[in-house]
N, C-alpha and C positions, 0 to 999 in steps of 0.2 A: 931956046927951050933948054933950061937946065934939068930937065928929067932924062934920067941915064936909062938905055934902052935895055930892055930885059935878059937875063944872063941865061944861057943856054939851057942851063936845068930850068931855069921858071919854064921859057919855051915848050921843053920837052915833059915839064909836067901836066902843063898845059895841055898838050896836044894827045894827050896820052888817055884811053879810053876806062883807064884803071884807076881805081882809088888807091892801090899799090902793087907792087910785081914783086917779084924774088922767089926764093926757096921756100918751101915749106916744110921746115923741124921741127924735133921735139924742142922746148926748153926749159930750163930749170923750174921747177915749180915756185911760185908765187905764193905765200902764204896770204889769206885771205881774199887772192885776186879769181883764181881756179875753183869753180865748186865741186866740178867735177871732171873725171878724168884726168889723163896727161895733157900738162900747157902745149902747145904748140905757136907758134911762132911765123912768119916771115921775115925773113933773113935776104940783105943783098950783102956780099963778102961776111964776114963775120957777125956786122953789125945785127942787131936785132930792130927791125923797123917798128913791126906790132905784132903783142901776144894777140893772137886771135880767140873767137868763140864762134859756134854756129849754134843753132837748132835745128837747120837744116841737111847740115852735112856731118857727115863722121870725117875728122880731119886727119885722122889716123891713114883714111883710105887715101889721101895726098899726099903722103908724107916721103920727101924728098921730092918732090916737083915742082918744078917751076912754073908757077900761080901767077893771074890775074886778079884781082879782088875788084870785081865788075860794080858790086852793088854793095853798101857796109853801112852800118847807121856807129857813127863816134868819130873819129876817136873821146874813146870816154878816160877820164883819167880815174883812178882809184886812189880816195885820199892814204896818206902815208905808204904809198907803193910809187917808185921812179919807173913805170910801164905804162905807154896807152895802146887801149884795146878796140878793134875795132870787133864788131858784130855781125859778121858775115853773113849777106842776105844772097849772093850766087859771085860761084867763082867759075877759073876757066883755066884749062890745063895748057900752058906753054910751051913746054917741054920737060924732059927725064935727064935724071942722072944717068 
């Protein structure tokens, strides 16, 4: 069988009940991407995974926690923006700063 077996992250994303994890910050605003209010973000190290949105949730009330993103519909990409966004349908608090 020349099929090379799966590398640890696939596993582990695999296995993982989240559509993503990390921090949840502000980030730079997006022109065109934000309609409204401050962008926010999930963040693992510095990196910026996905600008987030909800209409369910005020992301501001997250902010600095370490998030699950249980349920999401996207990633959607925004033409002429390098950001995808997921659409936040329920998340779930991990832990705190």
């Amino acid at each position: 069988n020349s099929a090379s077996p799966p590398s640890a992250r696939m596993r582990a994303a695999a296995a993982s009940p989240y559509r993503a994890t990390g921090w949840l910050r502000r980030t730079f605003p997006v022109s065109g991407v934000i309609e409204k209010g401050s962008p926010f973000a999930i963040f693992q190290g510095n990196r910026r995974q996905f600008v987030l949105e909800s209409e369910r949730y005020d992301l501001s009330e997250y902010e600095g926690m370490l998030v699950g993103i249980a349920e999401a519909q996207g990633p959607f990409d925004r033409p002429g923006v390098r950001v995808r966004i997921l659409l936040v349908d329920r998340l779930e608090i991990l832990g705190k700063e």
